[in-house]
PAZATI-697723 format. One record per residue (C-alpha): chain; residue in three letters; x, y, z; residue number from 0. Coordinates in steps of 0.02 Angstrom, whole numbers. Example, Ala and Ser with C-alpha at 12.3 -4.5 7.8 and 13.67 -1.06 7.14 Angstrom:
BEGIN
A;ala;615;-225;390;0
A;ser;684;-53;357;1
end
This chain:
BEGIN
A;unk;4223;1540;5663;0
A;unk;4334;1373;5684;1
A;unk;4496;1367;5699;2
A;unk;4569;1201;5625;3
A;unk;4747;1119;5729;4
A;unk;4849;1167;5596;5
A;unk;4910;1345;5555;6
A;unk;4826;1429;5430;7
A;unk;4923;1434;5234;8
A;unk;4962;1624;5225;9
A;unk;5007;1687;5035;10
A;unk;5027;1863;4960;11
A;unk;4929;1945;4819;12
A;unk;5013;2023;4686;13
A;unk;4981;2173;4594;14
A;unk;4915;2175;4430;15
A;unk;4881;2333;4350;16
A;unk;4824;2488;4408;17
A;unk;4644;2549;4422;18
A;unk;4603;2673;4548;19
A;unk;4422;2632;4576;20
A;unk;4335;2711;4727;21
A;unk;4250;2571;4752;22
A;unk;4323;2413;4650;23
A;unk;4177;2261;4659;24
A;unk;4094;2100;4599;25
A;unk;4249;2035;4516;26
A;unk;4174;1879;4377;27
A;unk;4285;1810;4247;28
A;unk;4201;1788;4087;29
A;unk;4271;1621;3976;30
A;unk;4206;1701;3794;31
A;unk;4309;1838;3794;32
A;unk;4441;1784;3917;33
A;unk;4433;1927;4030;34
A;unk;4404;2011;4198;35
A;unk;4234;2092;4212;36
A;unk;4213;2233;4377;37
A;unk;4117;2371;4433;38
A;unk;4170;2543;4517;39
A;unk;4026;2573;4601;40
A;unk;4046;2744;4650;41
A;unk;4151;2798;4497;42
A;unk;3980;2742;4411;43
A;unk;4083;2624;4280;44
A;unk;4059;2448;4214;45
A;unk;4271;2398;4191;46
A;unk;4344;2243;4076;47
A;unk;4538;2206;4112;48
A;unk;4585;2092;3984;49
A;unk;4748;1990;4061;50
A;unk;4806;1919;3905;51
A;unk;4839;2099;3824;52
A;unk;4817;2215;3970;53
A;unk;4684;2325;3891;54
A;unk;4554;2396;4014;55
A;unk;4401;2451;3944;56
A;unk;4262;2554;4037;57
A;unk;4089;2621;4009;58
A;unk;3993;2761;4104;59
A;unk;3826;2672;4201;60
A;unk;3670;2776;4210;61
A;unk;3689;2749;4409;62
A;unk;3774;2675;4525;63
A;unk;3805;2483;4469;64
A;unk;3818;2368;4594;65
A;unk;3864;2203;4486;66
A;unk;3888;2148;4323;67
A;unk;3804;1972;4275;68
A;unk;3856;1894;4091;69
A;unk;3697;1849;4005;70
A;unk;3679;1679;3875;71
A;unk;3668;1738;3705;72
A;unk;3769;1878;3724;73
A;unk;3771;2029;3824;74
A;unk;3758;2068;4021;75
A;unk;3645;2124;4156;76
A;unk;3706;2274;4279;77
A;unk;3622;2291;4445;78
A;unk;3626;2499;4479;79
A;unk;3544;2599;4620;80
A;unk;3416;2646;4481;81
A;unk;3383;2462;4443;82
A;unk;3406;2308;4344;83
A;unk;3481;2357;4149;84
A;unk;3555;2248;3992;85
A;unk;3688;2298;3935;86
A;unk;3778;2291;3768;87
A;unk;3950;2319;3787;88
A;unk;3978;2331;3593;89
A;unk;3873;2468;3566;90
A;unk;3909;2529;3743;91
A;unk;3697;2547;3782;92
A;unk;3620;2511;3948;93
A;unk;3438;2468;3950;94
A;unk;3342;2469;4073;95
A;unk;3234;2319;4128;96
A;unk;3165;2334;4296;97
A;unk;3153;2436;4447;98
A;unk;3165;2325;4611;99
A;unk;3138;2434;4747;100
A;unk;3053;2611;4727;101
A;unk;2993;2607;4876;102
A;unk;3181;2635;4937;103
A;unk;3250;2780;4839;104
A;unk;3387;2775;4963;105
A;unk;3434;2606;4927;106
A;unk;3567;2541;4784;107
A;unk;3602;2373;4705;108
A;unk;3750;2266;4767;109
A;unk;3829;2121;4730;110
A;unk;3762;1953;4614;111
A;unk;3808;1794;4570;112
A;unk;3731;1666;4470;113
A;unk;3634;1511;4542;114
A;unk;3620;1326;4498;115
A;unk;3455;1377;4421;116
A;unk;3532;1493;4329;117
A;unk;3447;1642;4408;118
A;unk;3530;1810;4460;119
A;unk;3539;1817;4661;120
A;unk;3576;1970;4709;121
A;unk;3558;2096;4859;122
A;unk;3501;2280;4885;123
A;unk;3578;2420;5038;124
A;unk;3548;2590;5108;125
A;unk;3658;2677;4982;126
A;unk;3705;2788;5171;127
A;unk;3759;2631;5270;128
A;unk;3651;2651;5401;129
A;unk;3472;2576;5395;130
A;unk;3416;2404;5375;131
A;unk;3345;2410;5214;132
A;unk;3417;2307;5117;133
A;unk;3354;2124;5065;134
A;unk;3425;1968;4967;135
A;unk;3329;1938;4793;136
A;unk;3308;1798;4667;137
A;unk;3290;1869;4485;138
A;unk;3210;1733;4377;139
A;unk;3230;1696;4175;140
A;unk;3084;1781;4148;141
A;unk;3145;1946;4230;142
A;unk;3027;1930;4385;143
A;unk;3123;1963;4553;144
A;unk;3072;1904;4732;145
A;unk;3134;1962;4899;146
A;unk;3190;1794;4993;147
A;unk;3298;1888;5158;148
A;unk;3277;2058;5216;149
A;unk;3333;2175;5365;150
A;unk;3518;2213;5285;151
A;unk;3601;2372;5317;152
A;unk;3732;2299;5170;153
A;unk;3738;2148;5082;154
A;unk;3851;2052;4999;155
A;unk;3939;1876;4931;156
A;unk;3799;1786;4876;157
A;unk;3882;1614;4829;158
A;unk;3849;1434;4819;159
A;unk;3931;1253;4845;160
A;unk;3965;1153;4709;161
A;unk;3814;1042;4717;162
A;unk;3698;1191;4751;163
A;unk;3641;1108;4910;164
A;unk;3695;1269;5005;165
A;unk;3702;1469;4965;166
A;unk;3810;1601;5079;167
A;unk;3739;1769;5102;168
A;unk;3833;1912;5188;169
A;unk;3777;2045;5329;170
A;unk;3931;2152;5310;171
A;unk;3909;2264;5463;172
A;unk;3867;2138;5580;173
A;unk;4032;2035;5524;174
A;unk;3922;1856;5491;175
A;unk;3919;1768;5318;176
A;unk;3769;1652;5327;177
A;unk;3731;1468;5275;178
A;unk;3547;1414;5199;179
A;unk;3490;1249;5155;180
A;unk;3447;1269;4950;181
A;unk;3303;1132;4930;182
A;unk;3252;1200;4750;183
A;unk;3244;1359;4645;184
A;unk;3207;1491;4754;185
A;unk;3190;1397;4908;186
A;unk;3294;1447;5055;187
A;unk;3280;1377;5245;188
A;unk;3392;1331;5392;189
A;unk;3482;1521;5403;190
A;unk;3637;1494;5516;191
A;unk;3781;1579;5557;192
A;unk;3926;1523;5451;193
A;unk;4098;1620;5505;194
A;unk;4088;1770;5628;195
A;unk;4237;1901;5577;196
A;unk;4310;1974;5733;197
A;unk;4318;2150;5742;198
A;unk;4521;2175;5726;199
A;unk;4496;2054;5563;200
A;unk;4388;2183;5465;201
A;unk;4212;2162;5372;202
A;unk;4165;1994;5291;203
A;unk;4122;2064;5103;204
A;unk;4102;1970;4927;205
A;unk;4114;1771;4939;206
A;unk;4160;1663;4813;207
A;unk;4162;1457;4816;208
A;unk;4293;1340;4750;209
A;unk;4291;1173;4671;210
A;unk;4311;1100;4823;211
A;unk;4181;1185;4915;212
A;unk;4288;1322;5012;213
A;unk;4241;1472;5058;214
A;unk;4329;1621;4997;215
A;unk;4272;1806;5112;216
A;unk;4375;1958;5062;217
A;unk;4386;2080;5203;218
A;unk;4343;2244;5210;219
A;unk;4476;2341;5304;220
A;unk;4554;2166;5350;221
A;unk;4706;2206;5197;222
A;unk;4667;2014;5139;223
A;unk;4541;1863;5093;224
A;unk;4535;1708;5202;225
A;unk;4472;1528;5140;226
A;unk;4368;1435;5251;227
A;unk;4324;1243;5242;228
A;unk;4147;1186;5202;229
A;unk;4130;1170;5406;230
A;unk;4210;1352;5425;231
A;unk;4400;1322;5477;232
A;unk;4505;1450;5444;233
A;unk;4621;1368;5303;234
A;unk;4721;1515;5216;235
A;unk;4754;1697;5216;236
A;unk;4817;1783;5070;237
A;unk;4873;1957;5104;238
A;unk;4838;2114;5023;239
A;unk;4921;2271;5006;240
A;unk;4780;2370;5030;241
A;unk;4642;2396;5181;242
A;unk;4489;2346;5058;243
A;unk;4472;2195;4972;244
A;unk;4284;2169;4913;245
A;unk;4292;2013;4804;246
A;unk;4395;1890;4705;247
A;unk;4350;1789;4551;248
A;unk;4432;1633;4471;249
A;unk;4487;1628;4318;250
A;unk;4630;1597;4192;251
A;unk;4634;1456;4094;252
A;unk;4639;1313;4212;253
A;unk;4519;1434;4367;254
A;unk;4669;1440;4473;255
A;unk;4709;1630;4462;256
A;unk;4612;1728;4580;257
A;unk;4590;1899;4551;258
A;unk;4546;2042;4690;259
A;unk;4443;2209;4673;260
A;unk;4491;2325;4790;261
A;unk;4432;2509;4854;262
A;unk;4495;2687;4905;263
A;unk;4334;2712;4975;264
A;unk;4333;2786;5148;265
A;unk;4531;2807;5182;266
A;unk;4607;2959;5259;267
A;unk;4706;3052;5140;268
A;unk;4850;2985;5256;269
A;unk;4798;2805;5240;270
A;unk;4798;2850;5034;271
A;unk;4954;2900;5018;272
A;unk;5015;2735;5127;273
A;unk;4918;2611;5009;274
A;unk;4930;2699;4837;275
A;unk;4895;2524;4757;276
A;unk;4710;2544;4850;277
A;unk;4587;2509;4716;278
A;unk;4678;2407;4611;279
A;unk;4681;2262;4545;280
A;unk;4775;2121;4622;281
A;unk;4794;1920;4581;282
A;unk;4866;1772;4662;283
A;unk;4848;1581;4632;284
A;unk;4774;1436;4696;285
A;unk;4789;1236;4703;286
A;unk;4616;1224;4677;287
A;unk;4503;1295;4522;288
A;unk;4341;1393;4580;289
A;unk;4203;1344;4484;290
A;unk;4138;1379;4330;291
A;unk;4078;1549;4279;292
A;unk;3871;1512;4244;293
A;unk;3787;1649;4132;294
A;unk;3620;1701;4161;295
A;unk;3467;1636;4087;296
A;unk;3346;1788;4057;297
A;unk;3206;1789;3902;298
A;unk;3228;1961;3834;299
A;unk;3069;2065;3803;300
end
């Protein structure tokens, strides 16, 4: 990690409306229906928070869901520990499409984002936290996914810059996010160290990219998200009143409202009671949009 000569920006989240997940993640603002769309992974629930009403909305998963991916033509894809589903959120049906790793019962689904090809990236972790198991994957439009990374005891923040030319990947328990060379669909090379998180700083968790090519890492038991330049220097720190941030997500009309997922998951009943706002949800805003929420390409069957 670089630190630039000036001082980091510091600015504080605020709260936005109570949610109590376990496990808040994978945060992605959805332009058609102008709303927040979330995951509780281990309350098992696909969440909408709709800002310009308030409503929340929720719907029971068949397992686990790691991510929730918005689909073109309508609809959405949920990564699960059981596998890949559509979903229909007006009839409130999961299908499922795929199972990516049987060989790993012990493995889950975790965390997506949609490339420049317009194909779901996405990663897979020992559900325990403990083995390397887990491996980054490329799901195309025709539904076919291939393993491109592997050895990950958790992964997360898949992400890319604005021209594509790069893609982030993060090893959560060994505190690196990761740079690759993109050349073309599928094609990674050039795997390098991007930031290091120091150990009083937390976990590095979901990433998300901004119009101008920064970095955003929430931090896992670091109470806050940091924005790093393109050449990773530290730039801001927005703090959270909670231990575990997992992910933000532009949105808003004009992209410059970042919201936060956070998570409950793992505090003391001590550290609860200190940070009842833990697995909420919580916003703050930005000078610069993120960039554009891409839905998925995928040919149904």
């Amino acid at each position: 990690m670089r630190q630039g000569s000036h001082k980091p920006v510091l600015l504080e989240a605020e709260h936005v409306c109570t949610v109590g997940a376990e496990l808040g993640e994978g945060p992605i603002w959805v332009p058609r229906d102008s709303a927040l769309w979330f995951v509780d992974i281990k309350g098992g629930l696909v969440r909408r928070y709709e800002p310009g009403t308030g409503r929340q909305n929720a719907w029971q998963a068949p397992s686990k869901p790691g991510f929730v991916i918005p689909l073109r033509g309508g609809g959405f894809l949920v990564g699960m520990k059981s596998g890949l589903h559509t979903f229909d959120p007006q009839a409130g049906t999961f299908e499922h499409l795929a199972a990516v790793e049987p060989h790993a019962p012990d493995n889950r689904l975790n965390d997506a984002s949609v490339g420049p090809d317009d194909c779901i990236w996405f990663g897979s972790m020992d559900d325990h936290e403990s083995s390397p198991t887990g491996a980054l994957y490329r799901l195309d439009a025709q539904g076919r996914h291939t393993a491109l990374d592997q050895g990950y005891i958790i992964t997360n923040g898949p992400a890319f810059s604005p021209d594509g030319a790069v893609f982030y990947h993060t090893d959560t328990l060994s505190r690196v996010v990761y740079a690759f060379d993109h050349s073309g669909p599928g094609k990674l090379s050039g795997k390098r160290v991007f930031v290091r998180i120091a150990p009083a700083d937390g976990y590095p968790d979901g990433t998300t990219v901004d119009a101008e090519g920064c970095v955003w890492v929430a931090l896992w038991s670091g109470w806050g998200v940091r924005r790093y330049s393109p050449a990773g220097e530290l730039l801001t720190t927005v703090r959270v009143r909670c231990a575990n941030v997992t992910k933000i997500a532009f949105g808003g009309e004009d992209g410059c409202t970042a919201f936060a997922t956070t998570a409950w998951k793992g505090l003391s009943p001590a550290e609860r009671a200190a940070q009842p706002l833990a697995g909420d949800l919580f916003r703050f805003r930005t000078d610069v949009p993120g960039l554009p929420c891409r839905e998925a390409q995928l040919t149904r069957r």
